[in-house]
N, C-alpha and C positions, 0 to 999 in steps of 0.2 A: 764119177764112179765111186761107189761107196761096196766094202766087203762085210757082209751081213752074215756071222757063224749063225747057224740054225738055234744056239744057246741062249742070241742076244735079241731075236727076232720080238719075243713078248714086249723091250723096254730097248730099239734100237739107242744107238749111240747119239752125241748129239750132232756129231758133223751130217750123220744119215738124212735128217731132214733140212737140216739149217747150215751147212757148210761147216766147213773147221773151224773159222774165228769164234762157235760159241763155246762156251764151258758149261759148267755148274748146269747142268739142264734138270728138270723137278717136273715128273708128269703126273699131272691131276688127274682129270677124266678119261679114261678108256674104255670104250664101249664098243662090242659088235652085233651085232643083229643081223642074222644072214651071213652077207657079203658087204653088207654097210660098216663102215667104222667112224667114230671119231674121237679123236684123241686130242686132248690139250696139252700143250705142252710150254714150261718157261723156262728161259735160259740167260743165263750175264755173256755180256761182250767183252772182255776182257779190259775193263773200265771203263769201258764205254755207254754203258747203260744196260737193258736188257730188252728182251722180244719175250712176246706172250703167242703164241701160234694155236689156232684151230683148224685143225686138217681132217674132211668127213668127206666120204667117198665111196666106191667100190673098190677094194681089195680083192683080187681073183687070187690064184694058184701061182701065177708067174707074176702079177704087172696090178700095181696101185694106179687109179688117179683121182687126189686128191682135190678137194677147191681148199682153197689158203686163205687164213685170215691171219693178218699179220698186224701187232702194235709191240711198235717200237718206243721204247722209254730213253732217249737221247738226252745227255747233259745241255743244257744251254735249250737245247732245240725245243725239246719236249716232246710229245707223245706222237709220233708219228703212224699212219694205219694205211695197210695197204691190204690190196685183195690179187688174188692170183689161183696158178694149177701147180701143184705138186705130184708129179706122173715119176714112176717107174716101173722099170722092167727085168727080170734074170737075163742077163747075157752072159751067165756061166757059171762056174763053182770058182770060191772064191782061191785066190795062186794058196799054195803051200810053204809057210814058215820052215828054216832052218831051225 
């Protein structure tokens, strides 16, 4: 569950697509067409290497779902690539800060 202010929606954060271990996140391409989007996006692991992601899809009103391309840049290991679905949905307004 990720809180998304309507402020931050253009350049979400980077735990919104990729969890909280990422940092430093840097988005290159963003592009819509209609209801199509897709966005590049790279980010460090907190020395751990980094992920380059491609996420293109239909964007509605309430609910994304993404296809994933994911290469990871691992020390030792090396470039690891995977593919996948990156879906979400509003299930509510985000809680209220003191």
């Amino acid at each position: 569950t990720s809180c998304l202010l309507p402020e931050a929606a253009r350049r979400p954060h980077a735990g919104f697509f990729g969890g909280g271990e990422l940092d430093d996140c840097t988005y290159g391409d963003v592009t819509r067409q209609g209801d199509d989007m897709h966005i590049e996006l790279t980010c460090t692991m907190d020395g751990m290497g980094s992920v380059d992601m491609i996420l293109t899809g239909p964007l509605g009103r309430d609910s994304y779902i993404f296809d994933a391309q994911v290469a990871m840049r691992l020390p030792i290991v090396g470039k690891v690539r995977m593919e996948g679905k990156a879906n979400g949905r509003i299930i509510g307004a985000c809680p209220k800060t003191a």
